[in-house]
C-alpha atoms as one frame of an Amber mdcrd trajectory, in Angstrom:
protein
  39.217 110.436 109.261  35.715 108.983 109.551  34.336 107.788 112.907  35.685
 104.435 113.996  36.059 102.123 116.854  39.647 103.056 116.624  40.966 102.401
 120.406  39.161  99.279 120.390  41.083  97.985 117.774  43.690  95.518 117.156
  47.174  97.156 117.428  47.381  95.947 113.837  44.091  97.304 112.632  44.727
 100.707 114.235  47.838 101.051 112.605  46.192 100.132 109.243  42.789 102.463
 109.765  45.510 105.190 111.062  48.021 104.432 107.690  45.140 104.400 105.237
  43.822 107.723 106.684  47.136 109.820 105.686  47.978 111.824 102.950  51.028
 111.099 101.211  53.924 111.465 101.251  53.860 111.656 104.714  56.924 112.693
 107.233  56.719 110.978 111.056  54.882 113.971 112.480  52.018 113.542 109.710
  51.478 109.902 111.053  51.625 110.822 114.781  49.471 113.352 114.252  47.359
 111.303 112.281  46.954 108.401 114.468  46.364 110.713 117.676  43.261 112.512
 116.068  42.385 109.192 115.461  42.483 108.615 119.143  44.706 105.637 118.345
  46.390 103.753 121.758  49.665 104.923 123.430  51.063 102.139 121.571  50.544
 102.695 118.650  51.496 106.466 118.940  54.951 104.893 120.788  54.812 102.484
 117.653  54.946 105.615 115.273  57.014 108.186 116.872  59.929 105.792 117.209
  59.976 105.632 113.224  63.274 107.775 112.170  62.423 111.315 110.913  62.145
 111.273 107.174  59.694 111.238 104.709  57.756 108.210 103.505  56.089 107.873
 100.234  53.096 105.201 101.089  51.976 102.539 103.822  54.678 100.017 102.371
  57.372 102.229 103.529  55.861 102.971 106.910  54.487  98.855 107.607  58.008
  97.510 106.406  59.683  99.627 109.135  56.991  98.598 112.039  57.279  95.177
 110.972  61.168  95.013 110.844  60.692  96.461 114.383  58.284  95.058 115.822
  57.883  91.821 114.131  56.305  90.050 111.557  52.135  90.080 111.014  51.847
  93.581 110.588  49.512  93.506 107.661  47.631  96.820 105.704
C-alpha cells in the first residue's frame, strides 16, 4: 500500500484507501490485515473484523455490509 495519511483520515476514507488497497477476492482476515498495515484506526479495524467470515469478491460486497451496519454514507 503506498504511503498515506491513513490514521488521519476520515473513517470513510480509511475504509476506502484500506478497500482499494486489497487484492481480490478477499476473505475478512485479508481486509484486517490489510487495513492494520495500513495503520488504519481501531475503528475501522473493529469496523472490519465484525464482518462475518466469508469471502468477498470486490469493495461492493465489503461497503454494502459496513453500510447496512453502520449506516448509510459509506461511499468508495
Amino acid at each position: 500500500m503506498p504511503s498515506s495519511n491513513i490514521p488521519d483520515e476520515s473513517i470513510d476514507l480509511q475504509i476506502a484507501d484500506v478497500l482499494r488497497a486489497v487484492a481480490w477476492p478477499a476473505n475478512k482476515d485479508a481486509l484486517v490485515d490489510t487495513a492494520r498495515a495500513a495503520g488504519a484506526s481501531n475503528e475501522v479495524l473493529t469496523m472490519l473484523d465484525g464482518l462475518p467470515e466469508q469471502d468477498y469478491a470486490d469493495i461492493a460486497a465489503v461497503t454494502r455490509l459496513i453500510g447496512s451496519n453502520y449506516g448509510p454514507g459509506l461511499s468508495v
